[in-house]
C-alpha positions as CSV (number, residue, x, y, z in Angstrom):
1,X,-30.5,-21.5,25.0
2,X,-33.6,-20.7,22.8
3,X,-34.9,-23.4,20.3
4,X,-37.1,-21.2,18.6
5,X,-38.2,-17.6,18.1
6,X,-41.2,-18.1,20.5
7,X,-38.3,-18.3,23.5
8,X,-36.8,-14.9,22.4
9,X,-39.8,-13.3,21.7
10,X,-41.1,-14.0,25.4
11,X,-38.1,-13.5,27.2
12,X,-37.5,-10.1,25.7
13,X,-41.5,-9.4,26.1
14,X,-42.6,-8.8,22.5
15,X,-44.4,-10.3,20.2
16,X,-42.8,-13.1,17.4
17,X,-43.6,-10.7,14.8
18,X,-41.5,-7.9,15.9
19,X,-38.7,-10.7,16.5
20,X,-38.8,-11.4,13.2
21,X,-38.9,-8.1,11.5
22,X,-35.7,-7.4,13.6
23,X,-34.2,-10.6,12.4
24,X,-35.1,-9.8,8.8
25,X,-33.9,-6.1,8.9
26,X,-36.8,-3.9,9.0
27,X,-36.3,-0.4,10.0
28,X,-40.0,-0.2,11.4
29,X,-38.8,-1.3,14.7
30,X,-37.6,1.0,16.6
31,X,-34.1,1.1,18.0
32,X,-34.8,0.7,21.3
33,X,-37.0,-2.8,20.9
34,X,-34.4,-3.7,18.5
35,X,-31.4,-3.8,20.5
36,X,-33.2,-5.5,23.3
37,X,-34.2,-8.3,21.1
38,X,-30.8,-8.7,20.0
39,X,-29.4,-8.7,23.2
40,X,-31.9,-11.6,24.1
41,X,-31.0,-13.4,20.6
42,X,-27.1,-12.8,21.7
43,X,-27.2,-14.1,25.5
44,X,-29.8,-17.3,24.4
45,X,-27.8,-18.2,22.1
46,X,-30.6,-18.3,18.7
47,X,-29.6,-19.4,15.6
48,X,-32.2,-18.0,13.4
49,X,-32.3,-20.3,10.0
50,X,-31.8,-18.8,7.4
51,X,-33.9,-20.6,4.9
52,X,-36.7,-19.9,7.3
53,X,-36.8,-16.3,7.4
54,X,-36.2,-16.7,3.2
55,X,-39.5,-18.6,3.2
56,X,-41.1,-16.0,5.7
57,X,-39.6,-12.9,4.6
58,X,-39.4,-13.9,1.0
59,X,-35.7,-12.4,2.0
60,X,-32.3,-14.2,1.5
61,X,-30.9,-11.9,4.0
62,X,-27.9,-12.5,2.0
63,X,-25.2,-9.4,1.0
64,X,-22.9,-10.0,-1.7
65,X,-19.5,-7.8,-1.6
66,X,-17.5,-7.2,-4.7
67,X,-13.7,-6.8,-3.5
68,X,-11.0,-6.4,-6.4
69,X,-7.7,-6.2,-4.6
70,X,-8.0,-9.2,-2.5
71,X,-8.2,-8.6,1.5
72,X,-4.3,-7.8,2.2
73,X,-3.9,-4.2,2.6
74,X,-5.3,-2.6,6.2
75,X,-7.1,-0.2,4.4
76,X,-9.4,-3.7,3.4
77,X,-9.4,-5.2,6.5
78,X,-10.6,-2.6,8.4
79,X,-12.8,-1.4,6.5
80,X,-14.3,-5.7,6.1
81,X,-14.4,-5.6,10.2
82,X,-17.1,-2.3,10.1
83,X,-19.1,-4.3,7.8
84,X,-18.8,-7.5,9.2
85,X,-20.4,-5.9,12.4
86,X,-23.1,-4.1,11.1
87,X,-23.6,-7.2,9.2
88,X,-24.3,-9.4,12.3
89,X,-26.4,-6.7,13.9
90,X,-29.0,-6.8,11.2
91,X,-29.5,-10.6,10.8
92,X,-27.3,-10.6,6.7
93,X,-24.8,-13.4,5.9
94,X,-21.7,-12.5,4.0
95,X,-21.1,-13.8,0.5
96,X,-17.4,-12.6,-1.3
97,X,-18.4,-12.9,-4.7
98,X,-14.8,-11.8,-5.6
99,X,-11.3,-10.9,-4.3
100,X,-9.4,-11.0,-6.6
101,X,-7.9,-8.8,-10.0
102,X,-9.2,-9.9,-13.1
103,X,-9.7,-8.6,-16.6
104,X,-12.6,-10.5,-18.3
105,X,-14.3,-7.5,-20.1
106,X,-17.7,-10.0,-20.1
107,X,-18.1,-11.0,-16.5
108,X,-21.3,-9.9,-15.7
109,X,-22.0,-8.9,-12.1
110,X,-25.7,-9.4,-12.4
111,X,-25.6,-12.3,-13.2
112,X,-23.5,-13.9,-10.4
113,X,-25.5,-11.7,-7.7
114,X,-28.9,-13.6,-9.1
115,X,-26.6,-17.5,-9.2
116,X,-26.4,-16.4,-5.3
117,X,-29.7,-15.1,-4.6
118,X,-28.4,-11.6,-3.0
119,X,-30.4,-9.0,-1.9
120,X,-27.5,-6.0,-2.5
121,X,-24.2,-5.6,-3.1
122,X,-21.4,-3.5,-1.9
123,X,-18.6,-2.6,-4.1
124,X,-15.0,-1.5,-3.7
125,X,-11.3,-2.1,-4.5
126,X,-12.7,-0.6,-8.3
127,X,-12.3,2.1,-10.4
128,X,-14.1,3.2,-13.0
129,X,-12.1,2.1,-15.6
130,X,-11.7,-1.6,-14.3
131,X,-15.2,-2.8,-15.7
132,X,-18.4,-1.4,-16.7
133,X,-20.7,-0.9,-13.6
134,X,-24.0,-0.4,-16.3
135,X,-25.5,-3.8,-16.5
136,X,-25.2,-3.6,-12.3
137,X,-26.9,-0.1,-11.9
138,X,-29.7,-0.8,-14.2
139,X,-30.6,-4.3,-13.1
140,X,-32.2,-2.2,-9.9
141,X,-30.2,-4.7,-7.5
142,X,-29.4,-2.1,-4.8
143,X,-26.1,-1.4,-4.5
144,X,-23.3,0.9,-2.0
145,X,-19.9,1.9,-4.0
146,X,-17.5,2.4,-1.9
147,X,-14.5,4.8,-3.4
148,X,-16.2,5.2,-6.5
149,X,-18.6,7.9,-7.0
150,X,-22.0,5.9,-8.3
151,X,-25.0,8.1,-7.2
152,X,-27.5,6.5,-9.9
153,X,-30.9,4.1,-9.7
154,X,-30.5,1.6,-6.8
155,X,-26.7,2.8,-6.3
156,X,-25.6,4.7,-3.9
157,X,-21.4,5.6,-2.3
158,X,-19.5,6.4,0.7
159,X,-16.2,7.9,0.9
160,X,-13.8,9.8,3.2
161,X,-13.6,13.3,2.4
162,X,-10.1,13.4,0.6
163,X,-10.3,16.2,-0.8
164,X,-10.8,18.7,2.6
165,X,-8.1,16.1,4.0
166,X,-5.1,16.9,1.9
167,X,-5.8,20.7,1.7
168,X,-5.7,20.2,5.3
169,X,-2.3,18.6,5.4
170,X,-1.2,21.2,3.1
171,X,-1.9,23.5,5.8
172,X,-0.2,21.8,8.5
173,X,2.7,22.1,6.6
174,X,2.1,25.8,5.7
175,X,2.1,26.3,8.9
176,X,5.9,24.7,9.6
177,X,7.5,27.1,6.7
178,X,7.0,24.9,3.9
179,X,6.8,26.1,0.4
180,X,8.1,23.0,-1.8
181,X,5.7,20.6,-1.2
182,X,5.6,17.5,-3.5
183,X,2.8,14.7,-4.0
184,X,3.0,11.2,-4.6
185,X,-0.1,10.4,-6.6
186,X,-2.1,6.9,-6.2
187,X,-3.7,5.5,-9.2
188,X,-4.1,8.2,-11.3
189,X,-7.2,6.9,-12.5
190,X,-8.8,6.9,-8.5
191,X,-11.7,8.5,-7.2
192,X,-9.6,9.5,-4.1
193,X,-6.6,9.9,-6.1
194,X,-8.3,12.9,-8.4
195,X,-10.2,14.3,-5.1
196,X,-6.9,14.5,-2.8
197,X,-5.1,15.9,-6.0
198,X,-8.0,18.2,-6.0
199,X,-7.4,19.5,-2.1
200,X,-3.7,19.6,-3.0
201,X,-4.1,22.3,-5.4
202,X,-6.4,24.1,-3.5
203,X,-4.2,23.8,-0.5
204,X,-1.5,25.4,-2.6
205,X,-3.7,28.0,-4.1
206,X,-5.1,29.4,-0.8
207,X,-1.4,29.8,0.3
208,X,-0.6,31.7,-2.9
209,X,1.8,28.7,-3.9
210,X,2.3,28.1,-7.5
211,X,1.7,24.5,-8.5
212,X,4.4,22.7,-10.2
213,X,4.1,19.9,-12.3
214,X,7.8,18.4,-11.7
215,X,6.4,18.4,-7.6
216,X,3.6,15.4,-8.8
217,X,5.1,12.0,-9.3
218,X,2.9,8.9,-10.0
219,X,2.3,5.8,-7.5
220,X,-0.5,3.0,-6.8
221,X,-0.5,3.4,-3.4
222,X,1.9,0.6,-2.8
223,X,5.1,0.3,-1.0
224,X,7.5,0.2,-4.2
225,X,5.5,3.0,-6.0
226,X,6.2,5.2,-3.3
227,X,9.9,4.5,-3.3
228,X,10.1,5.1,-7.2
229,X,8.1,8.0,-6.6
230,X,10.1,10.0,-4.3
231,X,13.7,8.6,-5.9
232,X,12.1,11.0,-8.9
233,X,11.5,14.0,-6.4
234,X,15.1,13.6,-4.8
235,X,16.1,13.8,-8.6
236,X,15.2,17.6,-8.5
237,X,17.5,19.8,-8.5
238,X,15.4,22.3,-6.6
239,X,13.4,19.2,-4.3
240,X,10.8,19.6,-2.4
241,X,11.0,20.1,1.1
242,X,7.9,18.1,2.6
243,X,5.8,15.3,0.2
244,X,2.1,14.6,1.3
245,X,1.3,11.1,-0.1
246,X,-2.0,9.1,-1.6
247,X,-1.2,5.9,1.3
248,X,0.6,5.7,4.6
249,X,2.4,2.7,2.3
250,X,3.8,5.1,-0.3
251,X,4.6,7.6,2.3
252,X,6.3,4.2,4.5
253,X,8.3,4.0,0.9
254,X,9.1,7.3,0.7
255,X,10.6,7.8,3.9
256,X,12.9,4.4,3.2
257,X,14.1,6.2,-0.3
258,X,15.0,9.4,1.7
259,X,17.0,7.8,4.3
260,X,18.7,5.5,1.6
261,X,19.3,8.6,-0.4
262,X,21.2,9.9,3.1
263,X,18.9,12.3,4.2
264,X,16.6,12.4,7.3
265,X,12.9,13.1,7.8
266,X,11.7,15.2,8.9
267,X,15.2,17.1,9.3
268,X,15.6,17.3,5.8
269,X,11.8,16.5,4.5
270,X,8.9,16.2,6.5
271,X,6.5,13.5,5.5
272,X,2.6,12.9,5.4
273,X,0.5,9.5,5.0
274,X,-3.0,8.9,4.5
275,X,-5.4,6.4,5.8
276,X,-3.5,6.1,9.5
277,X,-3.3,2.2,9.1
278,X,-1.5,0.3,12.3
279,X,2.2,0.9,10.9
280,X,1.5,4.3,10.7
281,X,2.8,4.8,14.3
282,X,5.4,1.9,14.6
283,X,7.8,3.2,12.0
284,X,10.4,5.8,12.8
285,X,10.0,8.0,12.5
286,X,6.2,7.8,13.7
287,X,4.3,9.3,10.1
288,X,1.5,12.3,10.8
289,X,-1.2,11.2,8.5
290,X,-4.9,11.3,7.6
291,X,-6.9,9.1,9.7
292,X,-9.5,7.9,7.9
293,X,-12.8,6.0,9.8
294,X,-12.4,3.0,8.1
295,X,-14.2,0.8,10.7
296,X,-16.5,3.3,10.5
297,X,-17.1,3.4,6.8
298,X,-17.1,-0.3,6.8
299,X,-20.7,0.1,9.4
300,X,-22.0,2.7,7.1
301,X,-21.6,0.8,4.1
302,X,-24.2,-1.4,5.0
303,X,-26.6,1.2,6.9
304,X,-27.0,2.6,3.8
305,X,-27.5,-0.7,2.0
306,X,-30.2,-1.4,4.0
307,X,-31.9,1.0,3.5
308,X,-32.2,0.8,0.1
309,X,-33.2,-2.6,0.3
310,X,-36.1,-2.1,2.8
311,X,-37.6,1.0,1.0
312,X,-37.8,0.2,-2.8
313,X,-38.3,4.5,-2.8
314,X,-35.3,5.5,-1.5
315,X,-33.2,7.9,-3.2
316,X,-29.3,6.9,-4.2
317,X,-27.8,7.5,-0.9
318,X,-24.3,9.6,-0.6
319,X,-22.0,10.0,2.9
320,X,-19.0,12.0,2.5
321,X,-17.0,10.9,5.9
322,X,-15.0,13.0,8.0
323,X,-11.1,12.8,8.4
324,X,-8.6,13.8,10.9
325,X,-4.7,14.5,10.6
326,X,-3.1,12.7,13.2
327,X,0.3,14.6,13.7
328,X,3.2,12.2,14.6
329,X,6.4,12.8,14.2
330,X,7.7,12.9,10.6
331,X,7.2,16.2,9.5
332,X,8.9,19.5,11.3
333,X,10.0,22.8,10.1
334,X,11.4,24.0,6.7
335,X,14.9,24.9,6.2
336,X,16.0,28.1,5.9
């Protein structure tokens, strides 16, 4: 077990100043040296103190994440492990500085980042609309949006790419004879929610589908909403044949309001998710959805965060992630 960075630094044959820079989280070292000294700092056993490299570095190594929705939904937690990783293998500590909803217009995120002493934030579980990201953007604290298209100052966002995603589902289902496809919207007021609207009018464009308005119904992504969602769709008396939805929850929802309604999917309407959370492939029938990276996301989240706190110069960072449609067994060809 090493006492102090002198033991790492001369087991893993490099000098204490490179030990340090790795344990602060400078990206001068390259990644080679890097993971060698964290292998040594992992197998001795270090604990590096924290207020020490603070005093060194003149760093709290400390992240702050701003989390409205609370840490529940899979979506969440996966996305929390990627970071929680990434985390670890740069030397931060973790500081929630929320989880939880709230609706004081006058909380001001600037000011609880400086009452913690963080060195950058990441944001997500927000919409626009929730609270006004301003004060945060111009106070220069660097900053990754996650969902929420900030690309401003020290700010910076990472998203799937929903929109490719759902005109890619639309296609799947092109191809199995299907011209009445619905949607079941998230929150209307969504990054992803306007983006994978956006890929499902495409999707029907490019097929030469007109777009009906009746073939939309609202949701939040939940369970319930999803239910109420497609009870309005079986309403119809010309329904849709196949329903791509915002969440693998609203589509887990939909499919319990089409069997209660005494029909079958995919017999009688084929079903799509999106996100690919564990459920996904429990129910039955198993849901074909989009799989998004979410662990993946999570690690890039604070790659990118980094970054911009290491080089002051850095340019608002912006990763659109791939997806992939993970095809199960709830969706299969139109009726005649």
């Amino acid at each position: 077990m090493a006492t102090n960075i002198r033991d790492v630094a001369k087991a893993a044959g490099v000098s204490v100043a490179t030990v340090s820079k790795v344990l602060n989280g400078y990206t001068t070292v390259n990644q080679k040296t890097k993971e060698k000294v964290l292998r040594f700092v992992k197998e001795m056993q270090f604990q590096p103190n924290s207020a020490a490299r603070s005093l060194v570095g003149r760093r709290s190594m400390t992240i702050g994440i701003f989390l409205t929705t609370g840490l529940s939904h899979p979506f969440f937690t996966e996305i929390l492990s990627g970071m929680e990783e990434a985390l670890k293998e740069n030397g931060y500590d973790l500081i929630y500085l929320a989880q939880f909803s709230w609706d004081n217009k006058e909380y001001s995120f600037v000011r609880h980042c400086q009452s913690r002493n963080v060195e950058g934030v990441v944001v997500f579980g927000f919409q626009h609309e929730d609270m006004s990201f301003e004060e945060l953007i111009e106070s220069n604290i660097p900053t990754l949006f996650i969902d929420l298209d900030v690309k401003e100052g020290r700010a910076g966002y990472i998203s799937s790419d929903n929109e490719e995603a759902v005109e890619r589902a639309i296609g799947y289902l092109i191809g199995l004879n299907h011209r009445k496809i619905g949607f079941l919207s998230g929150d209307k007021a969504s990054y992803v929610t306007r983006h994978r609207f956006d890929g499902y009018r495409k999707g029907l464009a490019e097929a030469g589908i007109t777009y009906r308005e009746d073939y939309v119904a609202p949701g939040d992504f939940s369970r319930e909403m999803g239910y109420q969602g497609m009870q309005k769709l079986l309403a119809l008396s010309d329904r849709p044949t196949s329903v791509v939805c915002c969440s693998d929850m609203s589509a887990i929802g939909a499919m319990e309001a089409i069997r209660d309604a005494g029909l079958s999917v995919p017999e009688d309407i084929s079903v799509i998710g999106f996100d690919d959370i564990e459920m996904a492939s429990f129910v039955r029938p198993a849901l074909t959805t989009v799989r998004q990276n979410m662990k993946h996301i999570g690690r890039k989240s604070i790659e990118l965060l980094d970054r911009l706190i290491v080089d002051k110069e850095l340019a608002p960072p912006e990763a659109i992630v791939p997806t992939e449609l993970v095809v199960r067994d709830s969706c299969g060809p139109a009726k005649a």
